[in-house]
C-alpha positions in Angstrom: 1.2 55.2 11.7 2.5 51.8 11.9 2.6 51.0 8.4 4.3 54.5 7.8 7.2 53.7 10.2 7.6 50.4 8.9 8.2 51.8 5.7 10.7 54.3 6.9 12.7 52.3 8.5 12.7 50.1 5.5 13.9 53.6 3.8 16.5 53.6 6.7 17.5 50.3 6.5 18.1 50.5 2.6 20.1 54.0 2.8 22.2 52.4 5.7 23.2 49.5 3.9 23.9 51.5 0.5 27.8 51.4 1.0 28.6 54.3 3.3 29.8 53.4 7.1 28.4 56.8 8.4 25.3 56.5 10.3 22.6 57.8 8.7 21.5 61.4 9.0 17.7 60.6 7.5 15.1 60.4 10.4 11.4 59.6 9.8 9.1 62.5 10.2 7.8 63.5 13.8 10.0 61.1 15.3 12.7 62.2 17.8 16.2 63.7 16.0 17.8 61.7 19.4 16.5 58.4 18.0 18.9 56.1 16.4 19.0 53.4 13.6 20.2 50.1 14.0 20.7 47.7 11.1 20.7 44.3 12.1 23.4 42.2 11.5 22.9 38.9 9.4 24.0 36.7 12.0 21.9 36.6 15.4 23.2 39.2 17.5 25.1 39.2 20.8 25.7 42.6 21.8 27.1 43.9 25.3 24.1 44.7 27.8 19.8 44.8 26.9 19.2 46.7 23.9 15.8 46.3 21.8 17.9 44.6 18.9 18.5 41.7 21.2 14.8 41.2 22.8 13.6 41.3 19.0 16.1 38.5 17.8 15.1 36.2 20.9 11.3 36.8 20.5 11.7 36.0 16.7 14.2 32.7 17.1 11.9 31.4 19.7 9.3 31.9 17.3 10.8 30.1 14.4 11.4 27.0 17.0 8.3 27.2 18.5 9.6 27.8 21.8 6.2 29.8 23.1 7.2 30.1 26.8 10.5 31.5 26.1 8.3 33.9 23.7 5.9 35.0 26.3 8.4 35.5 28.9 9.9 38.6 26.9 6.6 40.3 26.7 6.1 43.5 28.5 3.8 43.8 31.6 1.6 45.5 30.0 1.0 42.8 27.2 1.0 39.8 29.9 -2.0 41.4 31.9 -4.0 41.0 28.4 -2.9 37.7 27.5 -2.0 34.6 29.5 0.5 32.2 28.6 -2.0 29.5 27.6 -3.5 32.3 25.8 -0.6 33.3 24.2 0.7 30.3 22.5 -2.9 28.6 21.3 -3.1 32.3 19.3 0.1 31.2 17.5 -0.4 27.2 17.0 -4.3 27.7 16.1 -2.8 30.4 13.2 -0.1 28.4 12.3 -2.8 25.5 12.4 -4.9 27.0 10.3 -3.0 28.3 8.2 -1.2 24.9 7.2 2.1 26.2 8.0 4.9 24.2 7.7 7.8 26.6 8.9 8.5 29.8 10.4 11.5 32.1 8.7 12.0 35.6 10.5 14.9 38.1 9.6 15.3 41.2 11.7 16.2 44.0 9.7 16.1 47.1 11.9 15.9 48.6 14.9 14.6 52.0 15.7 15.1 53.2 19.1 13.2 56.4 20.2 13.8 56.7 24.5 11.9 54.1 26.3 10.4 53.1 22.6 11.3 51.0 19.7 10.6 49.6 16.8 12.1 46.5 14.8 10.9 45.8 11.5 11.5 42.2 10.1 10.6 39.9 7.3 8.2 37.3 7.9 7.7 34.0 5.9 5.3 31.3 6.5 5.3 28.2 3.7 2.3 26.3 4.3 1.0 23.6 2.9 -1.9 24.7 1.5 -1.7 27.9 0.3 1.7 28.5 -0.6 4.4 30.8 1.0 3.2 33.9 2.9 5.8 37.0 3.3 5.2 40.1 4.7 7.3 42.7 6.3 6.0 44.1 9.2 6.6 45.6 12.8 7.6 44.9 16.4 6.7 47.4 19.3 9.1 47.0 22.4 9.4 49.1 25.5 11.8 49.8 28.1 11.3 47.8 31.8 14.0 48.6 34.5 17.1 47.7 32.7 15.4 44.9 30.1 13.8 45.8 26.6 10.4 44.0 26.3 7.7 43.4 23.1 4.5 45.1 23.3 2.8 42.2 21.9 -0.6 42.3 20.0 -1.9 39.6 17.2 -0.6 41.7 14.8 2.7 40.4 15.4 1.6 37.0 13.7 0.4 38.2 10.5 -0.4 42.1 10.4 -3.9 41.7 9.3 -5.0 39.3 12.6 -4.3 42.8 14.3 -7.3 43.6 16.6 -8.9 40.7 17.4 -9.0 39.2 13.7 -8.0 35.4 13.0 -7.5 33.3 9.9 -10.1 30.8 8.7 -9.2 28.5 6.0 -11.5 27.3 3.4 -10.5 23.6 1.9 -11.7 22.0 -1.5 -11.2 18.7 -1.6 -11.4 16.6 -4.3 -13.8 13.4 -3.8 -11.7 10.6 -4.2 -11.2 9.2 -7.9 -12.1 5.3 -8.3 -10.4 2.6 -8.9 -11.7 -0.1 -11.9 -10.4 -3.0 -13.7 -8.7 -3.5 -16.8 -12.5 -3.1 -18.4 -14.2 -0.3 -16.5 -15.9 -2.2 -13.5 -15.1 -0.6 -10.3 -13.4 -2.1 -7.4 -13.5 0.5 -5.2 -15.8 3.5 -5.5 -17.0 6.8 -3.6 -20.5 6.9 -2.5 -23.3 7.1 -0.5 -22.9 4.6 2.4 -26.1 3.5 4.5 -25.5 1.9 7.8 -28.6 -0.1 8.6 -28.9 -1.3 12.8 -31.3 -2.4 15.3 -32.0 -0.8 18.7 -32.7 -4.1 20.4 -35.7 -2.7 22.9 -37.8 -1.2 19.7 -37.7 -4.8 18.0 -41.3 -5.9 17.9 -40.8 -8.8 15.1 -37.6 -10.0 15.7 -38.2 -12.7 12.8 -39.0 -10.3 10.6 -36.5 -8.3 11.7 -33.6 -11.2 11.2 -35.5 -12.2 7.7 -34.9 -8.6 6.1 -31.5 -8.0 7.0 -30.6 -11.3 6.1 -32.2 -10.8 2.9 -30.4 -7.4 2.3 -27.6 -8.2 3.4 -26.4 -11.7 3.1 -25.4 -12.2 6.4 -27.1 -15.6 8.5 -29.8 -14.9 10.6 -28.0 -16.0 13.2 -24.8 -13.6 13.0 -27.1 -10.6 12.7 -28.6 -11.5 16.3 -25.6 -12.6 17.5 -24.6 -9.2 17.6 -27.6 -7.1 19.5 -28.5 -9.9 21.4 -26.6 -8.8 24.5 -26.4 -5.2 23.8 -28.6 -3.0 26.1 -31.8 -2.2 24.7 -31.3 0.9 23.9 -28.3 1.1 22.1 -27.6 1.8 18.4 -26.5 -1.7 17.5 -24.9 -1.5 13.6 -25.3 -4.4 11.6 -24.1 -3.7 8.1 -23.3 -1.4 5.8 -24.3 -0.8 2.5 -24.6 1.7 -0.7 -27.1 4.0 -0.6 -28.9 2.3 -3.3 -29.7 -0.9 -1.8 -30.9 1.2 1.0 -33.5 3.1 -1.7 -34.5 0.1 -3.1 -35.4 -1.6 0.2 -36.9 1.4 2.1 -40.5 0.1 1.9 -39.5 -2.8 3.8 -37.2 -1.1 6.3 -39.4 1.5 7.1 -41.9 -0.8 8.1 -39.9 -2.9 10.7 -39.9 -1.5 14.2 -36.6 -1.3 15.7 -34.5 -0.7 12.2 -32.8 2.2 11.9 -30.3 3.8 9.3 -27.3 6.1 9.3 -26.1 7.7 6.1 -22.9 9.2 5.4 -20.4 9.5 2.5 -17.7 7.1 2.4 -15.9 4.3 -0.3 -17.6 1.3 -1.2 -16.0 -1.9 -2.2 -18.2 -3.5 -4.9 -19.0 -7.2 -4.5 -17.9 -8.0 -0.7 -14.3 -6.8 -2.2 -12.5 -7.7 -5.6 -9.1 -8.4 -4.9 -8.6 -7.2 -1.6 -5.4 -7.4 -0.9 -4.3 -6.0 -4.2 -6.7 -2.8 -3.9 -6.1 -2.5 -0.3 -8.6 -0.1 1.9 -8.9 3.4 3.4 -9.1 4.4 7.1 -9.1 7.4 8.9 -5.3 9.4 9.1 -3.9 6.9 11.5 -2.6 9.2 14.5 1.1 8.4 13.8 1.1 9.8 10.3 -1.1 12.3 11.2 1.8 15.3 11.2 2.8 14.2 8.0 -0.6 14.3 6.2 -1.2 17.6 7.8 2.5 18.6 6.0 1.0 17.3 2.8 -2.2 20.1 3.0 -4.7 17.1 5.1 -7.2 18.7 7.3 -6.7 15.5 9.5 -10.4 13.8 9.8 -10.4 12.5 5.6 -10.0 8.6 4.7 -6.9 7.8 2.9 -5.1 5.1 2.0 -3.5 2.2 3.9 -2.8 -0.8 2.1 -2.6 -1.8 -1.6 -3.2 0.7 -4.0 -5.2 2.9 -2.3 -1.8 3.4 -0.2 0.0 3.5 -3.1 -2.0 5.7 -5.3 -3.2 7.9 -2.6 -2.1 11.6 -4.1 -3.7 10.4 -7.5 -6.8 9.0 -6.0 -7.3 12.1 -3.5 -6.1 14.6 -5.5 -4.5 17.3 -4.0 -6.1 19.6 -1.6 -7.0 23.6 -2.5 -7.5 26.0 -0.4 -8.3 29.9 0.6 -6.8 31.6 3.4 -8.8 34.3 4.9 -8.8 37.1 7.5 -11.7 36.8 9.9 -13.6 38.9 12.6 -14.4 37.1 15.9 -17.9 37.2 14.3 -16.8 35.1 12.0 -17.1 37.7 9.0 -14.6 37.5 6.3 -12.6 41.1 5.8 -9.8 39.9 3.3 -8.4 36.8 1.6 -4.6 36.2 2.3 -3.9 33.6 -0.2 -5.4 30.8 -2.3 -4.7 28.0 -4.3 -6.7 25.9 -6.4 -7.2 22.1 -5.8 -5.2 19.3 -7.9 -8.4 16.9 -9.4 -8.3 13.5 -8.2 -7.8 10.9 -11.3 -8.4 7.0 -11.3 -6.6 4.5 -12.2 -7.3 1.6 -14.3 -5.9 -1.4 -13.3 -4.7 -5.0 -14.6 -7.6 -7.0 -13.2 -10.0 -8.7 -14.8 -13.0 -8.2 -12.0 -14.8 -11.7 -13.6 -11.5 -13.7 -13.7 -10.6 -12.1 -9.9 -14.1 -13.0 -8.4 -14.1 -16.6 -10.0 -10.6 -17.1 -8.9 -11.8 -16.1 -5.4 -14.3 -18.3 -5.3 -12.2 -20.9 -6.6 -9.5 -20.6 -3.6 -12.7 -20.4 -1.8 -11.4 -19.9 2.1 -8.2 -22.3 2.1 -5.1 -20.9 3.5 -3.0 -20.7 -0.3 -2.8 -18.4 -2.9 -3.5 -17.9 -6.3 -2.0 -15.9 -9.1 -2.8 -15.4 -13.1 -0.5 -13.1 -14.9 -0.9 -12.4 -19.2 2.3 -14.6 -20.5 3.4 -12.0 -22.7 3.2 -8.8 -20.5 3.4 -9.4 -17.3 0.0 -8.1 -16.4 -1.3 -9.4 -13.3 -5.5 -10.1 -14.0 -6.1 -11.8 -11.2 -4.4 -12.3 -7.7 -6.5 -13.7 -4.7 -5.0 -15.0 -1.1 -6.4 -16.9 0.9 -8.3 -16.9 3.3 -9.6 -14.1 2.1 -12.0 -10.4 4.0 -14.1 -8.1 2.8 -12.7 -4.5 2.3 -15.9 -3.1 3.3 -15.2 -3.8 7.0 -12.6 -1.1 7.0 -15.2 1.2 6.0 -17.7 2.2 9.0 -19.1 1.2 12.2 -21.0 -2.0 11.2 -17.6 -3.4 10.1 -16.6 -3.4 13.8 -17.1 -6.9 14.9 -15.8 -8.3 11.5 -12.8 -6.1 11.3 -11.8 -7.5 15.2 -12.7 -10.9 14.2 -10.4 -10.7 11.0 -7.6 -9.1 12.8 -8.0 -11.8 15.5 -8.2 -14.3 13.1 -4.8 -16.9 13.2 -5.0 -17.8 9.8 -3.9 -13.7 8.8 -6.8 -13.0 6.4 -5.2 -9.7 5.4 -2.0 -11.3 4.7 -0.9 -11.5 1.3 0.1 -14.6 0.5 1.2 -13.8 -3.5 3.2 -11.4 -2.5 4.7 -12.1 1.2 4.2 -15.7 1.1 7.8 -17.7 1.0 7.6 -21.3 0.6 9.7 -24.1 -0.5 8.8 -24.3 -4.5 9.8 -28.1 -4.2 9.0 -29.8 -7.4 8.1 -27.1 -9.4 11.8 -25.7 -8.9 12.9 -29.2 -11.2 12.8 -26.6 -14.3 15.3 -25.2 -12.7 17.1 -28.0 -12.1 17.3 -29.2 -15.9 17.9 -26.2 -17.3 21.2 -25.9 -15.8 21.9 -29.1 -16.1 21.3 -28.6 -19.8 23.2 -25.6 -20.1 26.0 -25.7 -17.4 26.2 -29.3 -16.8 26.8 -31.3 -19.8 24.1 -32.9 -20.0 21.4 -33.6 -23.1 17.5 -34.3 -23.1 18.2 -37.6 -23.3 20.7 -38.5 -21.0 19.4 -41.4 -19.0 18.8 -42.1 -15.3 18.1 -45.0 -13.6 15.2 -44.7 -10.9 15.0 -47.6 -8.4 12.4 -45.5 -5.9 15.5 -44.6 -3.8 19.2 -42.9 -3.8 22.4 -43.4 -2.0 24.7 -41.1 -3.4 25.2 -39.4 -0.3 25.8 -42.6 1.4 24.2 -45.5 1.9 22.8 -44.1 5.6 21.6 -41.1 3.7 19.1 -42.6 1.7 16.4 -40.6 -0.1 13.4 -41.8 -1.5 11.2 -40.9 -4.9 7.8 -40.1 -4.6 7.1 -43.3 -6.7 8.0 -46.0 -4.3 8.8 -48.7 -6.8 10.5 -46.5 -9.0 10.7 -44.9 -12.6 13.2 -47.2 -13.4 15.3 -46.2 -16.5 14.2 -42.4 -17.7 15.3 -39.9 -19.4 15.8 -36.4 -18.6 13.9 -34.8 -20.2 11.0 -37.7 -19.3 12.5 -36.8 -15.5 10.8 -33.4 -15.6 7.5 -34.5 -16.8 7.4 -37.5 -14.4 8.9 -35.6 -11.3 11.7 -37.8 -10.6 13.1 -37.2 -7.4 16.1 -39.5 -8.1 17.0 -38.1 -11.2 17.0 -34.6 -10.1 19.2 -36.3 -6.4 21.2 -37.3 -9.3 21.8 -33.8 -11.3 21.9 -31.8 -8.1 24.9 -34.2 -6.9 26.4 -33.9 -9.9 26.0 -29.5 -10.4 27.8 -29.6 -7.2 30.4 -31.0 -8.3 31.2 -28.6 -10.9 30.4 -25.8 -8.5 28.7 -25.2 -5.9 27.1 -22.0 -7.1 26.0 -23.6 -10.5 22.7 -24.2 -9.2 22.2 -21.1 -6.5 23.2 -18.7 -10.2 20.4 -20.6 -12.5 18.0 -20.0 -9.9 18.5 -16.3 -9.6 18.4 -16.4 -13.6 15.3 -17.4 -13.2 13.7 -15.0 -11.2 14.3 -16.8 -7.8 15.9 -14.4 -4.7 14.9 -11.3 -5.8 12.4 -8.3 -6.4 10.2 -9.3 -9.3 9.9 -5.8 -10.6 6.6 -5.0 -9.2 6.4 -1.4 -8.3 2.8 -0.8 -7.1 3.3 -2.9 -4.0 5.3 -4.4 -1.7 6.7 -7.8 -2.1 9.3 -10.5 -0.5 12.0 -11.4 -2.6 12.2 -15.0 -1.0 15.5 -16.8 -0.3 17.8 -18.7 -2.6 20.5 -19.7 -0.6 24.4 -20.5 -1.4 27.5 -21.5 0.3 28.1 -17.4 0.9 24.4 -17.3 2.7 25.0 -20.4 4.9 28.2 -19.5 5.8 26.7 -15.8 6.9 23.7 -16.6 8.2 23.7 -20.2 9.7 27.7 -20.1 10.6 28.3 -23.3 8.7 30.0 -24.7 5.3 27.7 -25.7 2.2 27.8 -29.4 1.2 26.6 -31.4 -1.3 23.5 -32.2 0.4 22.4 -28.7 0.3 22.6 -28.5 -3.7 21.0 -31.7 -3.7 18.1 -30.2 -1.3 17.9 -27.3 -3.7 17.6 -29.5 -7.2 14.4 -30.3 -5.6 13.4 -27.6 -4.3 13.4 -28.0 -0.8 16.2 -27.2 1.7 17.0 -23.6 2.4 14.8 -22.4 -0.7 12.1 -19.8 -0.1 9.9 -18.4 -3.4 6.6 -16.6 -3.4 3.9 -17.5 -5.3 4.2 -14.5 -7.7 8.0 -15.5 -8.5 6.5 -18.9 -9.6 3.7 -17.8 -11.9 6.5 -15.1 -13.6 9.0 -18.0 -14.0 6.2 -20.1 -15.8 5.1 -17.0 -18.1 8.5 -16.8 -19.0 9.0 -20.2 -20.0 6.1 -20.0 -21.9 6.5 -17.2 -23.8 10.1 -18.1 -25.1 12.5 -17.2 -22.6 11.8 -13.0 -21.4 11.3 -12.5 -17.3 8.9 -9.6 -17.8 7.9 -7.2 -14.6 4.5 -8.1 -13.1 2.4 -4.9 -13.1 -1.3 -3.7 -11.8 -1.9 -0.9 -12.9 -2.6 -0.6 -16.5 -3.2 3.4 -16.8 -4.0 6.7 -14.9 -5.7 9.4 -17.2 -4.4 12.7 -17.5 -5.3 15.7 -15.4 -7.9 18.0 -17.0 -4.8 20.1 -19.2 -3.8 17.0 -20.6 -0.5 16.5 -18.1 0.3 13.7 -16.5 -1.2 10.7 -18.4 0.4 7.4 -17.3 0.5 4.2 -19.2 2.5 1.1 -18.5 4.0 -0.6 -21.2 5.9 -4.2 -20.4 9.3 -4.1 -19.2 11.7 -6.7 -19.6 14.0 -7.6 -16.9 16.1 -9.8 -18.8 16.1 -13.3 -20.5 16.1 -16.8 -18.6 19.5 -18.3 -19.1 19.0 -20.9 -21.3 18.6 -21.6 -25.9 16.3 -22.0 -27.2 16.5 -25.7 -28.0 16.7 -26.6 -24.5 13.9 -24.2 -23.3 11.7 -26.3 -26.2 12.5 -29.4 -24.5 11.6 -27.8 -21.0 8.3 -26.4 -22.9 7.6 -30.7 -24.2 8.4 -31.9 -21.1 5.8 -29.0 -19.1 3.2 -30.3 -21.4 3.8 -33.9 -21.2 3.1 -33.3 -17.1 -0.9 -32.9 -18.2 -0.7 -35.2 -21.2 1.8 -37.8 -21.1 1.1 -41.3 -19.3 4.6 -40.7 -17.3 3.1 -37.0 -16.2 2.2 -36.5 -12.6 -1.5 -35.3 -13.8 -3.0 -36.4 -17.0 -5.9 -37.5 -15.3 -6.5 -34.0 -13.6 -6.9 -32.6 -17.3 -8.1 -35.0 -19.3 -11.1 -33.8 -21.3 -9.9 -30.2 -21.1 -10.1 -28.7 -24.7 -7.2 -26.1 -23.7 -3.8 -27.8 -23.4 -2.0 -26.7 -20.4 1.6 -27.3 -19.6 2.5 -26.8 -16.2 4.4 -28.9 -13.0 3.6 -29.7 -10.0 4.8 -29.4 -6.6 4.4 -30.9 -2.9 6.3 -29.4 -0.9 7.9 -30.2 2.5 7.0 -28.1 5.4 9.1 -29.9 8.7 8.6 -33.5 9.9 7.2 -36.4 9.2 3.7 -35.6 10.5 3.7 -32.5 9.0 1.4 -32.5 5.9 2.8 -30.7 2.4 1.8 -27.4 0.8 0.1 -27.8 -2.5 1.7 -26.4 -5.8 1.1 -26.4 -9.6 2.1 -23.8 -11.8 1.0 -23.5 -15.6 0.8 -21.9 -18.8 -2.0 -22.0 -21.4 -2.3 -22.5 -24.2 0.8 -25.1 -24.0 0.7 -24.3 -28.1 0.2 -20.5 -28.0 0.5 -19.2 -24.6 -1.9 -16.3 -23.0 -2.2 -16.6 -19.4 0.4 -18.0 -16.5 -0.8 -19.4 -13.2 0.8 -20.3 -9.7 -1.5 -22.2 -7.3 -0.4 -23.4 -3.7 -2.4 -24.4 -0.7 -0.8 -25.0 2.5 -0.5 -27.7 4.5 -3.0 -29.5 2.4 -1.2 -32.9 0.3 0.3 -33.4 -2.7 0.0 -30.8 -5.6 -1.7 -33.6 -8.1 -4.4 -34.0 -5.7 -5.6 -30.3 -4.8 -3.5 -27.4 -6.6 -3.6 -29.2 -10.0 -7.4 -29.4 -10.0 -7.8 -25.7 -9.0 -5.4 -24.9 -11.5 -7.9 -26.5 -14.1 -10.6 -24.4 -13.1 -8.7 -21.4 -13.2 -8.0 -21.8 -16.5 -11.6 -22.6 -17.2 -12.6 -19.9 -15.6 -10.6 -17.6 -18.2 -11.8 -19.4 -20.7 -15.2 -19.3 -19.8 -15.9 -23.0 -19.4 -17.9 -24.7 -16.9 -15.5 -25.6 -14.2 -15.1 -29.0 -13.7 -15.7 -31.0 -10.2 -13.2 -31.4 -7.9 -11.8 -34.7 -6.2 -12.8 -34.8 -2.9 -9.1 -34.3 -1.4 -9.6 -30.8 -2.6 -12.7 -30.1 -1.0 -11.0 -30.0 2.1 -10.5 -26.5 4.0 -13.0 -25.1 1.2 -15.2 -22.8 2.3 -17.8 -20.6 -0.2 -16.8 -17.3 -0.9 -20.1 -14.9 -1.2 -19.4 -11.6 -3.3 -22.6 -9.8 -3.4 -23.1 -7.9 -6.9 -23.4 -4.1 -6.0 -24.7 -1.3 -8.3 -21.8 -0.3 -11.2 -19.7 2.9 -10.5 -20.3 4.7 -13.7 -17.0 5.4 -15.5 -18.3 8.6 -17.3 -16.0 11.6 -17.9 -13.5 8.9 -16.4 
């Protein structure tokens, strides 16, 4: 019967709005010839006195806001003394819930009035998020109490089909989450099988056996291992590590056989090796509770992992897919009795990234567990293959319950393991910024390759009690300066600076920018600082005082107000070396197309322009570069001699506050000098002078690439080193990848 006067007053409805302004003399059959037809106005009505049309539009606008209370109160007596308040509005939010919807639309569309009776009928859509849009037409019962028009309310009134007692159930498909691999297939982060192997402390009965396994197993000391049961109470579930399924297979003779082991298994991602590039893949967590409204939005049921940093963040709706769904009507049994809507799920797809997982790990290793960074980018692409901060975690912590203690520990940790130090680092570039320096005094301030300096080991050209000192105490005496770059000549580059000023003080500030410096390298998979390069504008701004000479002076050295991240550094070198063209750093190489072919992504280099300089004068830059690791004048011919790959490159100590404060470490290189492939920027903080620790872990980066035994280091650059472990893991297969 419902459904039949639902559809004549739809009949109604449509013959009272067909142009005539009689009311209409068409009544549905068996209902009282007294009753009248009201079509509802577009606009929410306020009519003079109660009337049913008015009960109707306040029940359905405090529906569309969500405004329950206000709902409830316009329901009859009859309808309260069957449903409570509390009642009341979880039967909406647990539909709306369930049903992923996003927003509420309601239009009345007519009233029909019959006595004490009435019925409205309105249009009802729901969008959700995982099933689509919803729309129905459907009815509203209201009755007459004392001189107010209630709603007879039943379920009904949500969706017509939750009428008696039914409610919706919703069936997800979710995609497992796709992988992420390096430029050659090896995976860096993987879905698996994850085994969480603990002790419960009062079931040990060989505690040395005990320690000796998991040590084994899992590389941890024996000592770390007991360190965490040791004061737990003896019955507890203590975790100690976890790791992939596999490992747990192989080992479960052993396991099984020591008394207070136990294991936990449970789906989850896996982060090969102890983590390959951490902070460039980044990690997955459960929905974190502030974002939690807007995953749900997105189709989430709310408990999955997604991504938080790196590119799991970023690639999170191509590594997760996109969710499916089927809506369906359901007894209180729990019995399905009709399917409302459905939609299929979106496949997940990797992505293929940049990295070279050998070159990544070795560099790791290499910046071992100094504070620094390290950066290696293909000269003529801009492809980033391996980026490693330091000090460094391992992803795997963010994965379950035995990475509790080392997640708290990392977090705790001063030294900001999880902070990315390529990207976010800003530092003085201090010497390195000397190509800077030249080439604008080559191009903007008349001056040649050759044009000669004197170098006595000091400079007073801001005065005589202004004095500022070379590195080389005694001086390079008469150089060139072109020689200037390759020696680092702080008085020569005094010199310039003073005189760039001169012609302008936004001479230098300009060739800086030209060169990358001060802004957004063009990455787009993550975020990055852009550094500072100041001028007399910025100063004035920021600091609230005039720019002098001793500030461009500062800057031709690369110290002062000057800020550059490591990445800037290594792009700047890769353009030098491959002829002049600033390309955009990428990490992501490609993302394979969805199963109907759509949807294929593949980077291709992008140039942002060309460094500001000819070509004759970049080839002098290029000689100079070169003579730094070759030339008896170069700051560190004796950190590559022997090397069979000729590296051009500069170095860079820079300045971090007083005089008791000790230098960050820089060198930054291209090789080969003759035939360019790979550009590096190396920098440890607060370490000495970038001859005596960056330079030497630049030679090993390079080979690394190479695949050369990596030489010794001196033993200045042993210091803050500490071993990086990455534990080989079984291979994701890249099958039908």
């Amino acid at each position: 019967m419902r459904k039949l006067v639902l559809l004549l007053l739809l009949a109604l409805l449509a013959s009272a709005c067909g142009g005539s302004s009689e009311p209409s003399s068409i009544l549905p059959i068996g209902v009282d010839p007294t009753a009248t037809l009201t079509v509802a106005p577009a606009a929410s009505p306020t009519p003079e006195g109660p009337s049913p049309g008015t009960t109707a539009a306040l029940f359905l606008d405090g529906w569309m806001k969500g405004d329950y209370p206000s709902m409830y109160a316009l329901l009859s007596p009859a309808s309260q003394s069957v449903v409570d308040g509390e009642s009341f509005a979880a039967r909406y939010r647990n539909a709306l819930d369930t049903a992923t919807v996003l927003t509420v639309t309601t239009q009345l569309q007519a009233v029909l009035r019959e006595g004490d009776r009435a019925s409205a009928a309105f249009h009802l859509t729901l969008d959700t998020a995982l099933v689509g849009t919803l729309v129905t037409d459907t009815l509203m019962a209201l009755s007459r109490s004392g001189e107010q028009w209630l709603v007879d309310w039943d379920p009904g009134l949500i969706w017509p089909q939750l009428a008696g007692g039914r409610y919706f159930s919703m069936e997800y498909s979710t995609p497992t989450r796709a992988n992420i691999y390096d430029r050659n297939g090896l995976a860096l982060a993987t879905d698996g099988r994850i085994v969480t192997i603990g002790v419960i402390p009062g079931d040990i009965q060989d505690e040395n056996a005990v320690l000796g396994a998991l040590s084994s197993i899992t590389g941890m000391q024996a000592e770390e291992i007991r360190g965490r049961y040791v004061a737990a109470p003896a019955d507890w579930k203590v975790p100690i590590a976890d790791v992939p399924a596999e490992i747990s297979i192989e080992n479960n003779a052993l396991l099984s056989s020591l008394a207070g082991v136990y294991r936990d298994e449970k789906d989850g991602r896996l982060y090969p090796n102890g983590g390959s590039a951490p902070h460039a893949v980044g990690w997955v967590s459960p929905v974190p509770a502030e974002q939690l409204a807007a995953y749900r939005a997105r189709g989430y049921r709310g408990d999955e992992r997604v991504g938080v940093a790196g590119l799991e963040a970023w690639a999170e709706t191509i590594l997760a897919g996109q969710h499916g769904g089927k809506l369906y009507v359901v007894t209180e049994a729990g019995e399905r009795v009709a399917t409302v809507a459905q939609r299929e799920a979106v496949p997940s797809r990797p992505i293929y990234t940049t990295l070279d997982r050998g070159l990544q790990e070795q560099v790791q290793r290499i910046l071992g567990g100094r504070k620094g960074a390290i950066v290696v980018l293909d000269v003529n692409t801009g492809a980033v293959l391996a980026l490693a901060s330091g000090p460094g975690f391992d992803s795997n912590i963010f994965v379950g319950p035995a990475g509790a203690v080392d997640r708290s520990q990392v977090l705790a940790d001063p030294n900001r393991p999880l902070f990315n130090r390529v990207l976010h680092g800003t530092y003085p570039s201090a010497s390195v910024f000397k190509i800077v320096t030249m080439a604008a005094a080559l191009e903007a301030g008349g001056m040649e390759v050759d044009t000669p300096f004197n170098c006595p080991g000091y400079w007073e050209g801001l005065g005589p009690g202004a004095r500022k000192v070379c590195w080389k105490a005694d001086g390079h005496g008469t150089i060139t300066l072109k020689d200037a770059l390759t020696a680092s000549c702080d008085v020569t580059f005094y010199a310039v600076g003073q005189a760039l000023d001169q012609l302008g003080s936004d001479i230098l500030p300009h060739y800086a920018r030209g060169f990358g410096f001060g802004q957004a390298t063009g990455l787009q998979e993550l975020l990055e600082d852009v550094g500072l390069v100041p001028d007399p504008e910025w100063k004035a701004d920021v600091i609230g005082e005039n720019w002098w000479v001793g500030d461009t002076v500062n800057l031709a050295i690369g110290q002062g107000y000057l800020l550059v991240t490591p990445l800037q550094v290594a792009r700047m070198l890769a353009a030098v070396g491959n002829g002049g063209t600033l390309y955009a750093p990428y990490i992501v190489e490609r993302i394979p197309p969805l199963p109907n072919g759509e949807g294929e992504q593949i980077t291709h280099p992008r140039s942002m322009g060309q460094l500001p300089i000819s070509a004759a004068h970049l080839a002098a830059i290029q000689e100079a570069l070169l003579g730094v690791t070759t030339a008896s004048i170069g700051t560190v011919p004796h950190r590559f001699a022997g090397l069979t790959i000729p590296v051009a490159g500069k170095t860079g100590t820079a300045e971090t506050g007083g005089p008791e404060s000790i230098p960050h470490s820089w060198f930054a290189a291209y090789a080969p000098a003759n035939a360019p492939e790979i550009a590096i920027a190396v920098i440890v903080e607060n370490i000495g002078e970038g001859a005596t620790v960056a330079a030497p872990l630049t030679r090993q980066v390079v080979e690394a690439y190479y695949g050369l035994p990596l030489s010794s280091l001196p033993p200045q650059a042993e210091e803050g080193y500490a071993p990086v472990t990455l534990t080989p893991l079984p291979e994701a297969s890249t099958e039908g990848q």
